[in-house]
C-alpha positions, 0 to 999 in steps of 0.5 A, spaced: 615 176 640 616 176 632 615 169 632 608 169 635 606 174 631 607 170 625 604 164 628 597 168 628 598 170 622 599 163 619 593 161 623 588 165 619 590 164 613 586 159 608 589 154 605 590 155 598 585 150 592 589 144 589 585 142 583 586 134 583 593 132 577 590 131 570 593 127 566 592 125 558 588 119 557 591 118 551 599 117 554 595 113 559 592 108 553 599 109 550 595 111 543 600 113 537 594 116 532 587 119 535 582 116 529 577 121 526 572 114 525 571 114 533 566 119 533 563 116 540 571 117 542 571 124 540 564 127 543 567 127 550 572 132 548 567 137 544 563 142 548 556 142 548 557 148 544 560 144 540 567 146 541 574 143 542 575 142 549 582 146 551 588 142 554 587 145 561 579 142 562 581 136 557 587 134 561 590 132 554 598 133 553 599 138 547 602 132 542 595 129 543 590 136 543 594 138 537 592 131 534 585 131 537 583 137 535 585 135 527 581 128 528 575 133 530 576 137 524 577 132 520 570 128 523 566 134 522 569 136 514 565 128 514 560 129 518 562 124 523 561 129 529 557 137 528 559 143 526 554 146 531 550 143 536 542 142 535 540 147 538 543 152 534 542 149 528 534 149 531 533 156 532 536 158 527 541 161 531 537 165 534 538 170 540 545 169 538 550 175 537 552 176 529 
């Protein structure tokens, strides 16, 4: 009797989201050193907002987002990559908080 019950049980029960496994594309390609000179390279870890894209949605280990996230700041000091996207720096920043 106890044991149809936790059959019934289980049987409403929805199963539970598995995102599919990330991996880091810089372990994959087994590079030691991000170069800020790639900036077509970078852009796939930039947010349209302009932001770095955090380790959980970019799939990076974090010996390489730390390293990513240098060579971003170090593309945007030269002016290899944006500081804001454009439409910021069109409107001005209107219709922002600030």
């Amino acid at each position: 009797m106890a044991e149809s019950k936790e059959t019934k049980s289980k049987k409403w029960v929805k199963p539970r989201y598995v995102p599919k496994r990330k991996f880091c594309s810089f372990c994959k390609d087994k590079t030691e050193v991000i170069d800020y000179k790639e900036p077509e390279k970078l852009r796939y870890y930039i947010s349209d907002r302009g932001k770095i894209a955090p380790r959980r949605k970019s799939g990076t280990c974090a010996k390489h987002q730390r390293l990513l996230a240098t060579a971003v700041k170090r593309a945007r000091h030269l002016a290899l990559l944006p500081q804001a996207p454009v439409h910021i720096r069109e409107t001005e920043g209107a219709g922002l908080r600030g």
